[in-house]
PDB file with SEQRES, HELIX, SHEET and CRYST1 records, atoms N, CA, C and O in Angstrom:
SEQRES   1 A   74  UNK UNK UNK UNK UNK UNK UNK UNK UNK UNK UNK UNK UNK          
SEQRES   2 A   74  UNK UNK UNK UNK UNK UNK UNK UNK UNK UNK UNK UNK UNK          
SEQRES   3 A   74  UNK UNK UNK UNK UNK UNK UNK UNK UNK UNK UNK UNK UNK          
SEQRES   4 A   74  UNK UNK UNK UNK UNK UNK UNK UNK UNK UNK UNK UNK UNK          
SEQRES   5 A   74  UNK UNK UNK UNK UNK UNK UNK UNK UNK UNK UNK UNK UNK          
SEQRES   6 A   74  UNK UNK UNK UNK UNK UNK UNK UNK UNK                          
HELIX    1 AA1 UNK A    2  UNK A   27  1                                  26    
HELIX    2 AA2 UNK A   30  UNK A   32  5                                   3    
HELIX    3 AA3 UNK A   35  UNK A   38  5                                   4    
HELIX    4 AA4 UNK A   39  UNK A   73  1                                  35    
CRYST1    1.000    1.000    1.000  90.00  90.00  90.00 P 1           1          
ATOM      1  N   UNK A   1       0.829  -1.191   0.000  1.00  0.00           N  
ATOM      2  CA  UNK A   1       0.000   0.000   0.000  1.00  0.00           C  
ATOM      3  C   UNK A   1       0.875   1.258   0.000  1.00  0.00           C  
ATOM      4  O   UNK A   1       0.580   2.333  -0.520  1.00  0.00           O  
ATOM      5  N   UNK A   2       2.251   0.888   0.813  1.00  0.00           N  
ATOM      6  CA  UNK A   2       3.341   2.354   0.837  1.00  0.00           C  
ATOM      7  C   UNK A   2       3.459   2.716  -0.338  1.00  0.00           C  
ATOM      8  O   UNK A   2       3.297   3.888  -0.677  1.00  0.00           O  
ATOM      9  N   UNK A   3       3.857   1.466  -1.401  1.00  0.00           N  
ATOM     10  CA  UNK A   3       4.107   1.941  -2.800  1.00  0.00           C  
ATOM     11  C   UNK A   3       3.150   2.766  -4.077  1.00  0.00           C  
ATOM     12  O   UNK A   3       3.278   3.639  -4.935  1.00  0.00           O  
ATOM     13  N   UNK A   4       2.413   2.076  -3.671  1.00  0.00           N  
ATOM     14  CA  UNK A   4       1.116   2.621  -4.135  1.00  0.00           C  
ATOM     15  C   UNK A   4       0.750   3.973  -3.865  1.00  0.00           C  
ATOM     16  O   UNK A   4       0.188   4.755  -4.633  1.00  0.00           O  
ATOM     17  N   UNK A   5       1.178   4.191  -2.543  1.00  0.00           N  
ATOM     18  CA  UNK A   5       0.626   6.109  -2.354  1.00  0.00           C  
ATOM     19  C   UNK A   5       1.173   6.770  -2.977  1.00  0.00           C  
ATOM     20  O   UNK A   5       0.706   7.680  -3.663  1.00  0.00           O  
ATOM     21  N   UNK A   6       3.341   6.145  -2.764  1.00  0.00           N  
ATOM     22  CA  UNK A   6       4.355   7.217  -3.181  1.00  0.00           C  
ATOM     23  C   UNK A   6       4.152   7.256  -5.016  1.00  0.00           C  
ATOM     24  O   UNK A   6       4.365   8.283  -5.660  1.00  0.00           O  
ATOM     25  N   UNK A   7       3.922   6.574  -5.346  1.00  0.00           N  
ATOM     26  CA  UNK A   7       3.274   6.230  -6.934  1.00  0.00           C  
ATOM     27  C   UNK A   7       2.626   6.891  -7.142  1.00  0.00           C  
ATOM     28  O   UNK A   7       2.786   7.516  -8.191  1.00  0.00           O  
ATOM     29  N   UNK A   8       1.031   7.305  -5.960  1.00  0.00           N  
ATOM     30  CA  UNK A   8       0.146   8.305  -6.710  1.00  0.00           C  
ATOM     31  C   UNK A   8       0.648   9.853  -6.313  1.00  0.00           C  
ATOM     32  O   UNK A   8       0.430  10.885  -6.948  1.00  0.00           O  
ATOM     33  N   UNK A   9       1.329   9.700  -5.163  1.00  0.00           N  
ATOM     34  CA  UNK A   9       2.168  11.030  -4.914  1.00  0.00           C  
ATOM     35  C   UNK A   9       2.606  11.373  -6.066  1.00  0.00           C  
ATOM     36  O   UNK A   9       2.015  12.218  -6.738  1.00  0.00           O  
ATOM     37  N   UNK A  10       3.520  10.873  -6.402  1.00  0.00           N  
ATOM     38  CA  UNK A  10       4.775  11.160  -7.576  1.00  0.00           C  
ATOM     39  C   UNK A  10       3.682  11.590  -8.921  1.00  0.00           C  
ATOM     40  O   UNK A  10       3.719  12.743  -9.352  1.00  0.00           O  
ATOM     41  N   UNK A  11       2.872  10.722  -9.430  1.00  0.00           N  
ATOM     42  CA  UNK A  11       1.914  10.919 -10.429  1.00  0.00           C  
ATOM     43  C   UNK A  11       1.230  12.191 -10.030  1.00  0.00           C  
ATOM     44  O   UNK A  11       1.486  13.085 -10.837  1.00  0.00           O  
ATOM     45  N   UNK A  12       0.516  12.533  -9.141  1.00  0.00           N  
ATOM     46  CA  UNK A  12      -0.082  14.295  -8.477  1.00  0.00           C  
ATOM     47  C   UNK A  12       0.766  15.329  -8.556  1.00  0.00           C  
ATOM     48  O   UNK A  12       0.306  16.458  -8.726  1.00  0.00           O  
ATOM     49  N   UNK A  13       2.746  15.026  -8.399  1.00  0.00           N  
ATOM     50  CA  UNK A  13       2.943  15.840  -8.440  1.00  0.00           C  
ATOM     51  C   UNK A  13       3.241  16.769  -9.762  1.00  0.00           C  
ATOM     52  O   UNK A  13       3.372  17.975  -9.970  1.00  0.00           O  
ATOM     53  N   UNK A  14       3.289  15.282 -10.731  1.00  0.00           N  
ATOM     54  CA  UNK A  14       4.257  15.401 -11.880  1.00  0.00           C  
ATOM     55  C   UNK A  14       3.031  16.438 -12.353  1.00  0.00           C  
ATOM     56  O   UNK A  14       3.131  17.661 -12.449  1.00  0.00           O  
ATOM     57  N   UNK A  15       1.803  15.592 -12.633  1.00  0.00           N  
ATOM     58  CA  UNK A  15       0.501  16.363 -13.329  1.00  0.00           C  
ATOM     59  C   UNK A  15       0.475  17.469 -12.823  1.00  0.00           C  
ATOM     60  O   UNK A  15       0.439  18.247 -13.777  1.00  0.00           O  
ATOM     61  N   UNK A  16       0.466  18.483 -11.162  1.00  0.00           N  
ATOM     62  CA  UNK A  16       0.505  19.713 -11.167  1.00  0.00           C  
ATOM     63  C   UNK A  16       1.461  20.466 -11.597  1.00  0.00           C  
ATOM     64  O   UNK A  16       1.362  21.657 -11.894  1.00  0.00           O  
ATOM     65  N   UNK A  17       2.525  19.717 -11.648  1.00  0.00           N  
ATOM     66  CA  UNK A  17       3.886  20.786 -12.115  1.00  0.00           C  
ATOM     67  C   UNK A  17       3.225  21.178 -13.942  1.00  0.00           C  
ATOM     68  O   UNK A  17       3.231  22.299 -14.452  1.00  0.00           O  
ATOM     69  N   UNK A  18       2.854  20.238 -14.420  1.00  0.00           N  
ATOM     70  CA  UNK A  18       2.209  20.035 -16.001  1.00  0.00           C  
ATOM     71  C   UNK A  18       1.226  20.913 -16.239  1.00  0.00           C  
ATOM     72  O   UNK A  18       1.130  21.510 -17.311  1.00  0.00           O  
ATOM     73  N   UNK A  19       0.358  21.073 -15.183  1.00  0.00           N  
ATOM     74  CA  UNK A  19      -1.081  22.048 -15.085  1.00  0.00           C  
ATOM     75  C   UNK A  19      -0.600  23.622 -15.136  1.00  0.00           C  
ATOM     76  O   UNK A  19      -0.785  24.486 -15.993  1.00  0.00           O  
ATOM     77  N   UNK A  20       0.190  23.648 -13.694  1.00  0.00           N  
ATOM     78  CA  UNK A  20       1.312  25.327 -13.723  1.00  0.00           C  
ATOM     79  C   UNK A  20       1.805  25.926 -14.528  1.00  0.00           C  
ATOM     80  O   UNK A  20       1.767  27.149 -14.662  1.00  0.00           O  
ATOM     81  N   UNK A  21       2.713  24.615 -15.636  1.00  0.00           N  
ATOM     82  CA  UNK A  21       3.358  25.254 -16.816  1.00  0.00           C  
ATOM     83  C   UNK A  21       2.043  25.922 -17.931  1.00  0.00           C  
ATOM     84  O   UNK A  21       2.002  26.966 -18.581  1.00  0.00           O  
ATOM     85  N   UNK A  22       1.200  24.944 -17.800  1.00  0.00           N  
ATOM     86  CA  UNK A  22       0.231  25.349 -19.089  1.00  0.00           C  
ATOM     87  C   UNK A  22      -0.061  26.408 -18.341  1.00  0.00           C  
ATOM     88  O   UNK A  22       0.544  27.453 -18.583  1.00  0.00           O  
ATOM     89  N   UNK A  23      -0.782  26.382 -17.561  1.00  0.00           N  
ATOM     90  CA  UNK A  23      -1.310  28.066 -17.071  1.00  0.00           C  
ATOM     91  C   UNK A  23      -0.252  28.750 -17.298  1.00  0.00           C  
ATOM     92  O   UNK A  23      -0.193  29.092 -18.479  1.00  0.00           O  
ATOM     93  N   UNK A  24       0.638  29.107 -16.652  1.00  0.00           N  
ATOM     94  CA  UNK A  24       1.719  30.399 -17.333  1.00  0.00           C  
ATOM     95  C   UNK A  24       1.951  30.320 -18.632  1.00  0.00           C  
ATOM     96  O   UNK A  24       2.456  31.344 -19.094  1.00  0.00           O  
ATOM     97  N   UNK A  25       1.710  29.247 -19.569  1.00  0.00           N  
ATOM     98  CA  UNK A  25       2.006  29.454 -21.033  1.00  0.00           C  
ATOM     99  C   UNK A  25       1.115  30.081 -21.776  1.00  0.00           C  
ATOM    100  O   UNK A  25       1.152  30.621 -22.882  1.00  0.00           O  
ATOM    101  N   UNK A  26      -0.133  29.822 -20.528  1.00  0.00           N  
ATOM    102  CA  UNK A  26      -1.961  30.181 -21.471  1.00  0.00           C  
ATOM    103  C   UNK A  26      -1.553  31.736 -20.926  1.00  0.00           C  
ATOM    104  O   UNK A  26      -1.718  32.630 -21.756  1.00  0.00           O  
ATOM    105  N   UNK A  27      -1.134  32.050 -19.848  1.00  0.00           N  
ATOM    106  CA  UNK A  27      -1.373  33.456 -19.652  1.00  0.00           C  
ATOM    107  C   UNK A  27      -0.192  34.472 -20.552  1.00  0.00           C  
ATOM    108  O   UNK A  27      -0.426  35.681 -20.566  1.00  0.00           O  
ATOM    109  N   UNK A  28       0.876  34.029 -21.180  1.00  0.00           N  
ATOM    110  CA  UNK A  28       1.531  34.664 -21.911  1.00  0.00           C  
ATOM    111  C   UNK A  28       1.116  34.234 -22.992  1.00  0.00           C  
ATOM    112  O   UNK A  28       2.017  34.584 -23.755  1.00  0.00           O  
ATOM    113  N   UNK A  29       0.119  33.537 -23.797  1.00  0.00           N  
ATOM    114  CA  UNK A  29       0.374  33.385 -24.849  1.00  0.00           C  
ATOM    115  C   UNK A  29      -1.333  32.347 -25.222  1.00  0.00           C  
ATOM    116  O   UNK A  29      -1.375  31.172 -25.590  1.00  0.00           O  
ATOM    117  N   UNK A  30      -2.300  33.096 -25.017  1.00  0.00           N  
ATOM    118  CA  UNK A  30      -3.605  32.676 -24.665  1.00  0.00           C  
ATOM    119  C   UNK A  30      -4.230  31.859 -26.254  1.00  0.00           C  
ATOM    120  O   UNK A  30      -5.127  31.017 -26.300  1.00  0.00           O  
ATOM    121  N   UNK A  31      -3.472  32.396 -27.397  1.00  0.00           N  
ATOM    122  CA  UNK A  31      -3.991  31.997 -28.608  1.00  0.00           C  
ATOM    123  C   UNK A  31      -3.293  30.417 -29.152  1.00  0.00           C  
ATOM    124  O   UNK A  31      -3.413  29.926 -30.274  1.00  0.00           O  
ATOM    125  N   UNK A  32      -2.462  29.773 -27.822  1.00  0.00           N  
ATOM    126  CA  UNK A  32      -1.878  28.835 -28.366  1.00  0.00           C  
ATOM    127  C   UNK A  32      -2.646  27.536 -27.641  1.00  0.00           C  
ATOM    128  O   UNK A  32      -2.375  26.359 -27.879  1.00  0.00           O  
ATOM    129  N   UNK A  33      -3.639  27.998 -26.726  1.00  0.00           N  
ATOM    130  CA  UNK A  33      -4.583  27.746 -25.819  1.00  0.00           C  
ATOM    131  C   UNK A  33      -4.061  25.845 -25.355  1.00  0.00           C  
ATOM    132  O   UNK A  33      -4.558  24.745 -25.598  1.00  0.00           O  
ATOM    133  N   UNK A  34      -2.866  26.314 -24.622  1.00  0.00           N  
ATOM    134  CA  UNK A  34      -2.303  24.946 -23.760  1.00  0.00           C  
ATOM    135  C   UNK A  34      -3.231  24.518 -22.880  1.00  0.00           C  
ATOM    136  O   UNK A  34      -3.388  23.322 -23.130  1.00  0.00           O  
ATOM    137  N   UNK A  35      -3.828  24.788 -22.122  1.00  0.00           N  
ATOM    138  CA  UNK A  35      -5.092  24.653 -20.884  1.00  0.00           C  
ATOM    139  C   UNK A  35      -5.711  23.507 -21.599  1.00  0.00           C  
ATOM    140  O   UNK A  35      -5.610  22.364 -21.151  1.00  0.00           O  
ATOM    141  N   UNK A  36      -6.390  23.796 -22.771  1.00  0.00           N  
ATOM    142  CA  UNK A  36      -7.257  22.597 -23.394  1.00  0.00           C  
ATOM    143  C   UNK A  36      -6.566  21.781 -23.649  1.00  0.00           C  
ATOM    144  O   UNK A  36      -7.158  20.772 -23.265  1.00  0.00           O  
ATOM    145  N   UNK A  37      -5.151  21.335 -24.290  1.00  0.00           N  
ATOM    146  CA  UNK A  37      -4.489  20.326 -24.545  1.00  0.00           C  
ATOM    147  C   UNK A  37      -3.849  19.690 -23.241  1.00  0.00           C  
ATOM    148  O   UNK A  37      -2.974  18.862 -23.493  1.00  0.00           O  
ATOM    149  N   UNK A  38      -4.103  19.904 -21.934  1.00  0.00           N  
ATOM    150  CA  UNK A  38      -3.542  19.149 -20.927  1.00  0.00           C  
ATOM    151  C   UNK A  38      -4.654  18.686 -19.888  1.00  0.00           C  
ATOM    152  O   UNK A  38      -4.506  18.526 -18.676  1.00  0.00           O  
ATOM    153  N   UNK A  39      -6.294  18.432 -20.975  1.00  0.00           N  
ATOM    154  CA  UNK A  39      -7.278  18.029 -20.425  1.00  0.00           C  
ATOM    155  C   UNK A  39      -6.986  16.896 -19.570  1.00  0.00           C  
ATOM    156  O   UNK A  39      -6.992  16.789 -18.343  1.00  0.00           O  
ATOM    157  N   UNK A  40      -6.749  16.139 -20.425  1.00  0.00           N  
ATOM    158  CA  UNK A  40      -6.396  14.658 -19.931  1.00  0.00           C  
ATOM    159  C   UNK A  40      -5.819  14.912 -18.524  1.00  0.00           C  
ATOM    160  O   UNK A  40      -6.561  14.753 -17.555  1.00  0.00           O  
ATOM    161  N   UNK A  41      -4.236  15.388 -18.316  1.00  0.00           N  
ATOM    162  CA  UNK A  41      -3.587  15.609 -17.524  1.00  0.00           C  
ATOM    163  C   UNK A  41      -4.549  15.453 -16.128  1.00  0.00           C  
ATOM    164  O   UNK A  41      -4.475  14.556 -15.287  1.00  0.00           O  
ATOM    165  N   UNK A  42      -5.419  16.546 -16.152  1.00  0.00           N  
ATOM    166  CA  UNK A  42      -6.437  17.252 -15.080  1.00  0.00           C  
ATOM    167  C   UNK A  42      -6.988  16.376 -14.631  1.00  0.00           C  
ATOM    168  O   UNK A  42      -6.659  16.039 -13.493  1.00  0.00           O  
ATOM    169  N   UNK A  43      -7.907  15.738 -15.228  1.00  0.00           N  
ATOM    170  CA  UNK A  43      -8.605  14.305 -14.937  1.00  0.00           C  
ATOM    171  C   UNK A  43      -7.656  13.369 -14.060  1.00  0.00           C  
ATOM    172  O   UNK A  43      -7.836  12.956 -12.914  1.00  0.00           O  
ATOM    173  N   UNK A  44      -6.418  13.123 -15.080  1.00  0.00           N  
ATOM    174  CA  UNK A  44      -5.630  12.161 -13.896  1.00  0.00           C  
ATOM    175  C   UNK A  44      -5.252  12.764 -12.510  1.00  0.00           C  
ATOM    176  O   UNK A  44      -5.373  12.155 -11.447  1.00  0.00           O  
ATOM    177  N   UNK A  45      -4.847  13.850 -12.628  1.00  0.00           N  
ATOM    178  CA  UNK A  45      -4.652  14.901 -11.402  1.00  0.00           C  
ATOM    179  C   UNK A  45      -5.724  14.496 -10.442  1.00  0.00           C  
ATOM    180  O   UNK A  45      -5.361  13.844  -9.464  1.00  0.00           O  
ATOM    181  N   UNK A  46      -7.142  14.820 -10.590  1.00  0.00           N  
ATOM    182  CA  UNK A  46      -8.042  14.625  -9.481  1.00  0.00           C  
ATOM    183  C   UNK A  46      -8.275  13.160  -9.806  1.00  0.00           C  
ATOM    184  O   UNK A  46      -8.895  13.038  -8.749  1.00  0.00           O  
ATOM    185  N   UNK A  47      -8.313  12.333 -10.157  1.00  0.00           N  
ATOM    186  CA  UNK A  47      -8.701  10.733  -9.874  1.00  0.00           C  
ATOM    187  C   UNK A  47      -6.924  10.565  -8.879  1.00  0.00           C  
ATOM    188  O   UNK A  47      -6.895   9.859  -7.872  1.00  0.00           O  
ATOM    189  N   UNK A  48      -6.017  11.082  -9.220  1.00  0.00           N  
ATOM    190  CA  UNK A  48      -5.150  10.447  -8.688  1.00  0.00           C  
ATOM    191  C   UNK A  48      -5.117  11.520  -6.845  1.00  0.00           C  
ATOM    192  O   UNK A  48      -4.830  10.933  -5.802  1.00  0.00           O  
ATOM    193  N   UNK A  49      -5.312  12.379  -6.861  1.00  0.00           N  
ATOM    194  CA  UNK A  49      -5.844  13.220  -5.780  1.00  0.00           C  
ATOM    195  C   UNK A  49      -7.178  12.104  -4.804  1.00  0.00           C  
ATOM    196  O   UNK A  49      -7.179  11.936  -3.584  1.00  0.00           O  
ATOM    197  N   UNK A  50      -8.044  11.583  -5.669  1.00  0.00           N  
ATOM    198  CA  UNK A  50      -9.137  11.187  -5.100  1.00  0.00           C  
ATOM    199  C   UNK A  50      -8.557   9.643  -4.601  1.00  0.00           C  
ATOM    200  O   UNK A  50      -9.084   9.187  -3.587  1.00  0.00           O  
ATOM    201  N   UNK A  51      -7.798   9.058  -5.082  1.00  0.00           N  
ATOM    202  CA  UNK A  51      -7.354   7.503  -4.522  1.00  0.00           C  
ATOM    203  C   UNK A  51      -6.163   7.900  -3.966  1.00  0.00           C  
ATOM    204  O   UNK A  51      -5.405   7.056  -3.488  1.00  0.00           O  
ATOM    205  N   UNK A  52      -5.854   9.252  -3.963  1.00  0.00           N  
ATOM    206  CA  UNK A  52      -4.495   9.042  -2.647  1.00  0.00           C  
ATOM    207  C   UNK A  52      -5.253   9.527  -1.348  1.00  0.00           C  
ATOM    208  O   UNK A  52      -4.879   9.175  -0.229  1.00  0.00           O  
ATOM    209  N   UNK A  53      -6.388  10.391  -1.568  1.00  0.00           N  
ATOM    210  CA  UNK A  53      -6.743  10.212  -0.103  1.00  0.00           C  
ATOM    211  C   UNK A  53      -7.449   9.086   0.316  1.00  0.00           C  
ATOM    212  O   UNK A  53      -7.334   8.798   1.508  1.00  0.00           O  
ATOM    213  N   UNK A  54      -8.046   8.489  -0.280  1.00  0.00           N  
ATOM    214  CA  UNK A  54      -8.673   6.980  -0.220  1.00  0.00           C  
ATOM    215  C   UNK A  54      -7.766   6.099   0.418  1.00  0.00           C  
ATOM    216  O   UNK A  54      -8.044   5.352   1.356  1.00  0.00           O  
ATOM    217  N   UNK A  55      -6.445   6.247  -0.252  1.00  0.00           N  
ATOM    218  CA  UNK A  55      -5.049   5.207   0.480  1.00  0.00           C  
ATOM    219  C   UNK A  55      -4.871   5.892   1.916  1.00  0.00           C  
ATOM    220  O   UNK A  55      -4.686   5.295   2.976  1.00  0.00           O  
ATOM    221  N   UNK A  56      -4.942   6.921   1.770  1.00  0.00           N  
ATOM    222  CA  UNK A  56      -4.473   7.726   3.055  1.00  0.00           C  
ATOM    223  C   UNK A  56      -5.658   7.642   4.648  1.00  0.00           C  
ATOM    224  O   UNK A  56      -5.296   7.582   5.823  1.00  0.00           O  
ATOM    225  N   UNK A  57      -7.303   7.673   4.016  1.00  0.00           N  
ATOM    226  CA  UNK A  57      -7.557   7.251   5.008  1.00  0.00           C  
ATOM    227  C   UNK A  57      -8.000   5.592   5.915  1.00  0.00           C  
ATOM    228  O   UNK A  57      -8.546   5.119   6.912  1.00  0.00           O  
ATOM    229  N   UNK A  58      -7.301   5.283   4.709  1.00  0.00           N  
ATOM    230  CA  UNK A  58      -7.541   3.709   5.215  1.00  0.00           C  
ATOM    231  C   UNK A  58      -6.037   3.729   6.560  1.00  0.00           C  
ATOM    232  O   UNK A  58      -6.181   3.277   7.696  1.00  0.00           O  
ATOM    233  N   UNK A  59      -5.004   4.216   6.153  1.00  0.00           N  
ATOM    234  CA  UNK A  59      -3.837   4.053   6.725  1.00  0.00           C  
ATOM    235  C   UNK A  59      -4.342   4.798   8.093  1.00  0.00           C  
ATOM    236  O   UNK A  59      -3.911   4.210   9.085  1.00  0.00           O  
ATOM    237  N   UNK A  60      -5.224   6.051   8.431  1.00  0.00           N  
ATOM    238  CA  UNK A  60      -5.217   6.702   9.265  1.00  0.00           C  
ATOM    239  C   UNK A  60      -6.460   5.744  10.299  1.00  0.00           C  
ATOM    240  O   UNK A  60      -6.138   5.617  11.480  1.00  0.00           O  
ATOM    241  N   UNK A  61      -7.435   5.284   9.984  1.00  0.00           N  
ATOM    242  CA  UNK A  61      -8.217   4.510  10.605  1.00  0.00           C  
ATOM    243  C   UNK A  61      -7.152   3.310  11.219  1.00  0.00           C  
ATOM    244  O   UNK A  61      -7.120   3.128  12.436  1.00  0.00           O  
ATOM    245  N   UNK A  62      -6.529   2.731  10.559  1.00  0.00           N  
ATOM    246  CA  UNK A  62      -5.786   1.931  11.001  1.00  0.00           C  
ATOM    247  C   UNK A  62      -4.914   2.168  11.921  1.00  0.00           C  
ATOM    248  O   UNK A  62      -5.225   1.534  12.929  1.00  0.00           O  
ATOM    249  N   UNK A  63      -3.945   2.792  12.070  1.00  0.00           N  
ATOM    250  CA  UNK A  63      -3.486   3.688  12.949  1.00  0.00           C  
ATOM    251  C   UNK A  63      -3.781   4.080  14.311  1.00  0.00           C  
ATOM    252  O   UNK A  63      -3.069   3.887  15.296  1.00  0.00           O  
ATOM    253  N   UNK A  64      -5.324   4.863  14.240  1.00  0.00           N  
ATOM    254  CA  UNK A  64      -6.512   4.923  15.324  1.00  0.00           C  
ATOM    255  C   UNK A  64      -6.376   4.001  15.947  1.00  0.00           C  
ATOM    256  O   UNK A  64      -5.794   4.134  17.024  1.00  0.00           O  
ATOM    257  N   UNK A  65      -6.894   2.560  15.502  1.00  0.00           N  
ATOM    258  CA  UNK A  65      -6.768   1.415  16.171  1.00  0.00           C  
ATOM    259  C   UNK A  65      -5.803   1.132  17.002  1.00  0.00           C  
ATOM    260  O   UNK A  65      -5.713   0.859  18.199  1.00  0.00           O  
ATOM    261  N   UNK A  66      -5.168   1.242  16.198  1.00  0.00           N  
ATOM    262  CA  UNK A  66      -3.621   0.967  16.879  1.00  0.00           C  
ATOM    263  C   UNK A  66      -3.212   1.447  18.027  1.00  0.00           C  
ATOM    264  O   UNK A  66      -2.791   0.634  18.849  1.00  0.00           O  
ATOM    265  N   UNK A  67      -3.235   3.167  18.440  1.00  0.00           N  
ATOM    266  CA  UNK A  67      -3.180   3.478  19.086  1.00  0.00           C  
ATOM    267  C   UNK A  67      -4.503   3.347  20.203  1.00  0.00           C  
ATOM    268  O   UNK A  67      -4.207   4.014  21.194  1.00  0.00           O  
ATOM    269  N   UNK A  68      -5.702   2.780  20.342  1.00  0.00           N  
ATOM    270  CA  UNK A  68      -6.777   2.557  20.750  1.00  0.00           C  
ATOM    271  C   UNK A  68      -6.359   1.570  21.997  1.00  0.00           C  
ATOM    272  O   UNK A  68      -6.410   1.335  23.204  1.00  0.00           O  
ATOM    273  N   UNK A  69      -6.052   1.314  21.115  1.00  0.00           N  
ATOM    274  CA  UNK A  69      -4.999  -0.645  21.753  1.00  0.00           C  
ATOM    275  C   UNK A  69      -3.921  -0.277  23.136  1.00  0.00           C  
ATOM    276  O   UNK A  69      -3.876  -0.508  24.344  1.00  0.00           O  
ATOM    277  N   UNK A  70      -3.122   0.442  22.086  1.00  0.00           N  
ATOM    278  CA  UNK A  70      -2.140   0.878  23.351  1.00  0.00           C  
ATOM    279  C   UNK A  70      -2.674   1.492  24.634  1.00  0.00           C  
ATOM    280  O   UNK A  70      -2.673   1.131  25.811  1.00  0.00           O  
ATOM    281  N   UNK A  71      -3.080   2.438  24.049  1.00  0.00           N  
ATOM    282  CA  UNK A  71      -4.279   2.814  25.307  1.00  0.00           C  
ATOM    283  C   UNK A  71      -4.967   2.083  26.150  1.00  0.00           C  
ATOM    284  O   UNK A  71      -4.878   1.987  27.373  1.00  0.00           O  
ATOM    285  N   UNK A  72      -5.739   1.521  25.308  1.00  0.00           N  
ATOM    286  CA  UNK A  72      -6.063   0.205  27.027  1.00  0.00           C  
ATOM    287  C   UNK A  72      -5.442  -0.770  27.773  1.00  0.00           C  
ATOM    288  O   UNK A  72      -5.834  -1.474  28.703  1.00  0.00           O  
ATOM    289  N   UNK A  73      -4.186  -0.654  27.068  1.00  0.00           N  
ATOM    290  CA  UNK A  73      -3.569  -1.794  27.443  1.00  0.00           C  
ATOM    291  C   UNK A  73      -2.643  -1.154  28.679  1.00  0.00           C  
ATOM    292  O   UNK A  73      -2.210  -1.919  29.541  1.00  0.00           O  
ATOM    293  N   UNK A  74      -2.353   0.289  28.734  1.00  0.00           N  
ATOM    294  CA  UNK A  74      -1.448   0.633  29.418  1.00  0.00           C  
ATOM    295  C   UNK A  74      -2.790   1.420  30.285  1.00  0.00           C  
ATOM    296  O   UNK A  74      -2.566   2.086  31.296  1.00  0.00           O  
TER     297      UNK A  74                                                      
END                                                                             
């Protein structure tokens, strides 16, 4: 599951760095209209946004537990 997050990490980050450039390219240069050609990009951006917090709160419930445990035990 570790691998899997740092995977969709790495994939979220690459796609926003990709999103940033087009925006500063659309804002100097609006008739070459980059924004629409990095549709795709966007989509993966939030699906990969939406299953890293999905990974993330499974890890945090789990966790809870965990510490739940310790707690009664001590």
């Amino acid at each position: 599951m570790r691998m899997i997050r740092e995977a969709l990490l790495h994939v979220c980050v690459v796609c926003s760095l990709c999103c940033m450039m087009a925006g500063i390219l659309d804002y100097y240069n609006p008739y070459m209209d980059f924004g629409g050609h990095i549709l795709i990009l966007k989509y993966v951006l939030y699906i990969g946004v939406i299953l890293l917090m999905v990974c993330r709160r499974g890890t945090d419930l789990h966790q809870l537990k965990r510490k739940k445990k310790i707690i009664v035990k001590v």
